[in-house]
C-alpha positions as CSV (number, residue, x, y, z in Angstrom):
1,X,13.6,178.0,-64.5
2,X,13.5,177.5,-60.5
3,X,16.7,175.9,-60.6
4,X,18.7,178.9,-62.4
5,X,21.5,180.1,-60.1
6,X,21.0,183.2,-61.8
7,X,17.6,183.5,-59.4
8,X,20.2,183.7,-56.3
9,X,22.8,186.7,-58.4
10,X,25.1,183.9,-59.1
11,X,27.0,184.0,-62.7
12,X,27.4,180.1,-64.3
13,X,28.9,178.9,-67.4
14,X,29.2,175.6,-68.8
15,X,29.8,173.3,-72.2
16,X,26.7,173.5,-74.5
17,X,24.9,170.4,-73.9
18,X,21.4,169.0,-75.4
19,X,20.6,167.3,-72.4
20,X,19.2,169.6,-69.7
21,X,20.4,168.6,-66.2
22,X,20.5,170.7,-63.3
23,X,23.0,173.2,-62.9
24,X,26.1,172.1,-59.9
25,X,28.6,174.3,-58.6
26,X,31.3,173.7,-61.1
27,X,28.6,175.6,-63.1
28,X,28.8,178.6,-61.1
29,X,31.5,181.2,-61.7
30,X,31.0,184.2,-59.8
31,X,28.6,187.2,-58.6
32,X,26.0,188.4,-60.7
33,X,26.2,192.3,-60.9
34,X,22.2,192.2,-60.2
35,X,20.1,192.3,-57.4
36,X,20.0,188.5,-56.6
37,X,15.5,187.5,-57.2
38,X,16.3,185.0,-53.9
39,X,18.5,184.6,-51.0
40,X,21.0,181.8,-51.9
41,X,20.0,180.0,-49.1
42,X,16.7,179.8,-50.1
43,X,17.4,179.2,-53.8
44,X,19.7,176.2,-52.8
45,X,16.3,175.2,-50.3
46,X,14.4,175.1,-53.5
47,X,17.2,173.1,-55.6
48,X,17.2,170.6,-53.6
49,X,13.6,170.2,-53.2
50,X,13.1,169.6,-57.1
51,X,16.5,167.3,-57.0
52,X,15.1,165.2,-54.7
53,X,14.7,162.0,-56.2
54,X,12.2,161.0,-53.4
55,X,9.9,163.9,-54.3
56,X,8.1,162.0,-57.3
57,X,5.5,159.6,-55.7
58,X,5.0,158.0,-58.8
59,X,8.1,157.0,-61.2
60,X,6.4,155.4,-64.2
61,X,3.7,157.7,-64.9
62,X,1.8,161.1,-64.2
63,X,1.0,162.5,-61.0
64,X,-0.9,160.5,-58.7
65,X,-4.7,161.5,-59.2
66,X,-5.4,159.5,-55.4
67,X,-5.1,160.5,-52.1
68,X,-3.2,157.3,-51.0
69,X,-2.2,155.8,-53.7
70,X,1.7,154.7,-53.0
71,X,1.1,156.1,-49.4
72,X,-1.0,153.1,-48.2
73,X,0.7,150.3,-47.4
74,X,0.4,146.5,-47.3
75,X,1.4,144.3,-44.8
76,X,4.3,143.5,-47.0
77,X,5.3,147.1,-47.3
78,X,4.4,147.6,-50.6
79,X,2.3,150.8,-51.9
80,X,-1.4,149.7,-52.7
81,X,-2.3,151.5,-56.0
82,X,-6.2,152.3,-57.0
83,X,-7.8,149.6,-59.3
84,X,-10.7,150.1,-61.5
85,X,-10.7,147.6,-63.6
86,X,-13.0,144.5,-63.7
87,X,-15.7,144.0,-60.6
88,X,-13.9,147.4,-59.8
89,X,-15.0,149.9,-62.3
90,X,-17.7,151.5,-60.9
91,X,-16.2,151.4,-56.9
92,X,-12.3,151.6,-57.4
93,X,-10.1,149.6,-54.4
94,X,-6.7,150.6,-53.2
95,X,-4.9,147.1,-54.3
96,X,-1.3,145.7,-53.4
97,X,0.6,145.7,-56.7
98,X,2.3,142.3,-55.5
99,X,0.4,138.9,-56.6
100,X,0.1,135.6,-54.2
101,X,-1.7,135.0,-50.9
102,X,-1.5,137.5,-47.8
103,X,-1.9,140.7,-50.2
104,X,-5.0,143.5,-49.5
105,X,-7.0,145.4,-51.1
106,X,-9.5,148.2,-49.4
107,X,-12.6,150.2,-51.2
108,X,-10.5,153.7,-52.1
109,X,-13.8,156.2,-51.2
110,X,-13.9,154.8,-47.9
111,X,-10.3,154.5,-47.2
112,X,-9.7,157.8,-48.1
113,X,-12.6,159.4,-46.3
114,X,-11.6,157.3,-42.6
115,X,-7.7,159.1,-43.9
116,X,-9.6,162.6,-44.3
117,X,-11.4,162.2,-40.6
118,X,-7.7,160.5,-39.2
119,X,-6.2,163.8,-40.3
120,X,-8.7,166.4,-39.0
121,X,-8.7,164.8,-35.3
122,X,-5.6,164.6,-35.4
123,X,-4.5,168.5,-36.3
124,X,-7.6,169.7,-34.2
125,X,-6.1,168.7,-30.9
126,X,-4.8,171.0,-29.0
127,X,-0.8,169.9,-29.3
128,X,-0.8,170.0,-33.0
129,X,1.9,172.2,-33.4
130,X,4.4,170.1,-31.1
131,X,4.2,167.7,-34.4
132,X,6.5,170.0,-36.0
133,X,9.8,169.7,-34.4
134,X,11.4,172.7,-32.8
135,X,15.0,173.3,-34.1
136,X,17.6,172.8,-31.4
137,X,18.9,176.2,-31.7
138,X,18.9,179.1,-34.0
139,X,20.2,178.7,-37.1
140,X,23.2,180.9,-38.1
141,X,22.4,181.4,-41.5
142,X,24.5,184.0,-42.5
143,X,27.5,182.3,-40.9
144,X,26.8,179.4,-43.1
145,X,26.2,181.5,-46.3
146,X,30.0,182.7,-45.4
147,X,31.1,179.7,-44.9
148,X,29.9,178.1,-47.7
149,X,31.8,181.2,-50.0
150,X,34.4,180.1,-48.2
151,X,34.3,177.0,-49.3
152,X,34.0,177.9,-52.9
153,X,37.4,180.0,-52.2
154,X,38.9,177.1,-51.0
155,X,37.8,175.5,-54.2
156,X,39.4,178.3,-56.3
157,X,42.8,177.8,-54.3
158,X,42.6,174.1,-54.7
159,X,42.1,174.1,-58.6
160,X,44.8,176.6,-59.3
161,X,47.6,175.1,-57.0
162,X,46.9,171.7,-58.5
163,X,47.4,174.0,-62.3
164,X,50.7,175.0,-61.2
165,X,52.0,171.9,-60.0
166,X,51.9,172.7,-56.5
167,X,50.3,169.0,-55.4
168,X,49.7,166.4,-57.0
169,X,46.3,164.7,-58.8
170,X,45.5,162.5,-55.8
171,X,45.9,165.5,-53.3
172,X,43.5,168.1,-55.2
173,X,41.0,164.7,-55.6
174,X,41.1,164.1,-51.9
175,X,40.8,168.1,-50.9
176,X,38.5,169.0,-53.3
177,X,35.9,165.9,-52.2
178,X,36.8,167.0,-48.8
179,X,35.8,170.3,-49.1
180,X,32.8,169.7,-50.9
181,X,31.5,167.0,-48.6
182,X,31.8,169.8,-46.4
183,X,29.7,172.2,-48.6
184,X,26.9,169.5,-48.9
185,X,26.7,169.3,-45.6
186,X,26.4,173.6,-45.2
187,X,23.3,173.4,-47.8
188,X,22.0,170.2,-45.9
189,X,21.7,172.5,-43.0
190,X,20.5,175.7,-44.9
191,X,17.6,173.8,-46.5
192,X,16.7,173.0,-43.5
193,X,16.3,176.0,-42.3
194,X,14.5,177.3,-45.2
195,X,11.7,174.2,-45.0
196,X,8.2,174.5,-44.0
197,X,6.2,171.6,-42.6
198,X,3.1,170.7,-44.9
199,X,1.2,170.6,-41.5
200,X,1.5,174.2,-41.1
201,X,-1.2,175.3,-43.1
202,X,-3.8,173.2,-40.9
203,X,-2.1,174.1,-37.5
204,X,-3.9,176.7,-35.4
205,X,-7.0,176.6,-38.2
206,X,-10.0,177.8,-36.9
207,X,-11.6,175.6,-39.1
208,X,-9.4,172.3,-40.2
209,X,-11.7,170.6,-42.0
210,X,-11.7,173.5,-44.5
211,X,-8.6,173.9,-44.0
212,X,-7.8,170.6,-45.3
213,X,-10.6,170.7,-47.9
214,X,-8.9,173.8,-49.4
215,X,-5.2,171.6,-50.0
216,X,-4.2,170.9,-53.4
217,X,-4.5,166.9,-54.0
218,X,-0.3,167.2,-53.8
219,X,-0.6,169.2,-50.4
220,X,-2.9,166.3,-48.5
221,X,-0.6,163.9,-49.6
222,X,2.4,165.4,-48.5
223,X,0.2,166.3,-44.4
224,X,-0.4,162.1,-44.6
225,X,3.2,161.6,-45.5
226,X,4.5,164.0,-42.7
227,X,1.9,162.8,-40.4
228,X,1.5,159.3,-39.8
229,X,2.1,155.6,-41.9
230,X,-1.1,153.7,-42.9
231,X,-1.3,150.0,-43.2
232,X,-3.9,148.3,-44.4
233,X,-4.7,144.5,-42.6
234,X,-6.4,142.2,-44.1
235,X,-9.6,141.9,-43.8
236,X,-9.8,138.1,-42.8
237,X,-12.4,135.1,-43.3
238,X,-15.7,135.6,-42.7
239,X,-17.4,138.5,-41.9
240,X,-16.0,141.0,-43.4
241,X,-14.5,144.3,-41.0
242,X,-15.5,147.5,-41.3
243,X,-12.5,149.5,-43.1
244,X,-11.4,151.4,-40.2
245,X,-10.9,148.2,-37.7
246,X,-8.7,147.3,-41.0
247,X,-6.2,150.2,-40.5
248,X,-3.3,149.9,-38.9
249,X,-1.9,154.1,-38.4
250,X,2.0,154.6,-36.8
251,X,4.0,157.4,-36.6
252,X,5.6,158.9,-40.0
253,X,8.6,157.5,-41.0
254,X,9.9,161.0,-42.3
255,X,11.8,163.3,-39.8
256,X,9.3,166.4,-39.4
257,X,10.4,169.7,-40.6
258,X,11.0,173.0,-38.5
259,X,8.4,175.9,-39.5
């Protein structure tokens, strides 16, 4: 339903299919003679945050049910999974999918309680909210929302000189994937400027450790995934290490978003 362009006052019209896919802009055939529900900018924002193919954290089964699980890593990179099976049952681990020597495993409760106190020192301090980056200038949304109708002119123009003969197959190919590189690139920037960090709800928090507390399961994962990149080391012969001198924490590898 999120993904209608009807939501943003836009008209669309395609072949009946059985297989439901989202809509594109070959779909889309005009104004809507309503009052749009969103601004297009912000419907397009929320396309291509249900598109995204990275959005799913888990692409064999439900939702993940763990705080880290396919967050924290292995030294081989891989996501560690929770494991209850076995010796495990009654005190599930965070285990390395991959078999051989060299892979870790770390008790889940305690892992994801050290993650739950990383967090909260971390968003307390007083420069939290220079972790969200600062755009570099203003956006010009509505010049883009005019540019991008522009666009879709230009598409118009294209389509109906290539129907009467004016240029040839190759020439409305290479405009018309010209043009709409150029139109991916306009909702690229719109998105962007539509997007909200997941920090934001725990920055300026008078408390954020309720704060935190009050996240969906979904909402935590996305602050660790925006914050920082969690390795696990292993643990060694011998005694074994308390599971924080196990962590290794670096910057996130995502870009962080502009409130």
């Amino acid at each position: 339903m999120l993904l209608r362009p009807r939501n943003a006052g836009l008209m669309v019209h395609r072949e009946t299919t059985r297989v439901r896919k989202p809509y594109s802009d070959n779909d889309i055939v005009g104004t809507a003679p309503w009052a749009p529900v969103l601004d297009e900018e912000v419907w397009r924002s929320v396309v291509a945050k249900l598109t995204d193919p990275d959005r799913r954290t888990n692409h064999t089964g439900p939702a993940p049910r763990w705080l880290g699980s396919g967050i924290y890593k292995c030294p081989c990179g891989s996501g560690m999974r929770v494991h209850k099976a076995g010796d495990h049952a009654d005190r599930p681990v965070y285990r390395c999918q991959e078999t051989g020597r060299g892979h870790v495993s770390v008790p889940a409760a305690e892992m994801d309680d050290l993650t739950r106190r990383l967090v909260i020192e971390r968003m307390s301090r007083a420069d939290a909210a220079d972790l969200i980056a600062t755009p570099a200038g203003a956006v010009d949304v509505a010049g883009l929302r005019a540019e991008l109708a522009t666009c879709r002119a230009r598409l118009d123009e294209i389509a109906e000189d290539y129907e009467e003969d004016r240029i040839t197959r190759s020439q409305f190919l290479t405009r018309t994937d010209k043009r709409r590189a150029k139109m991916t690139e306009i909702e690229a920037q719109l998105a962007q400027a539509t997007e909200v960090s997941p920090l934001a709800p725990l920055i300026g928090a008078d408390d954020v450790a309720a704060a935190w507390d009050d996240l969906t399961l979904g909402q935590q994962r996305a602050v660790i995934k925006a914050l920082v990149t969690i390795t696990i080391e292993p643990a060694g012969r011998g005694r074994r290490p308390a599971v924080r001198d196990r962590v290794s924490v670096g910057p996130s590898v995502q870009p962080a978003k502009a409130a």
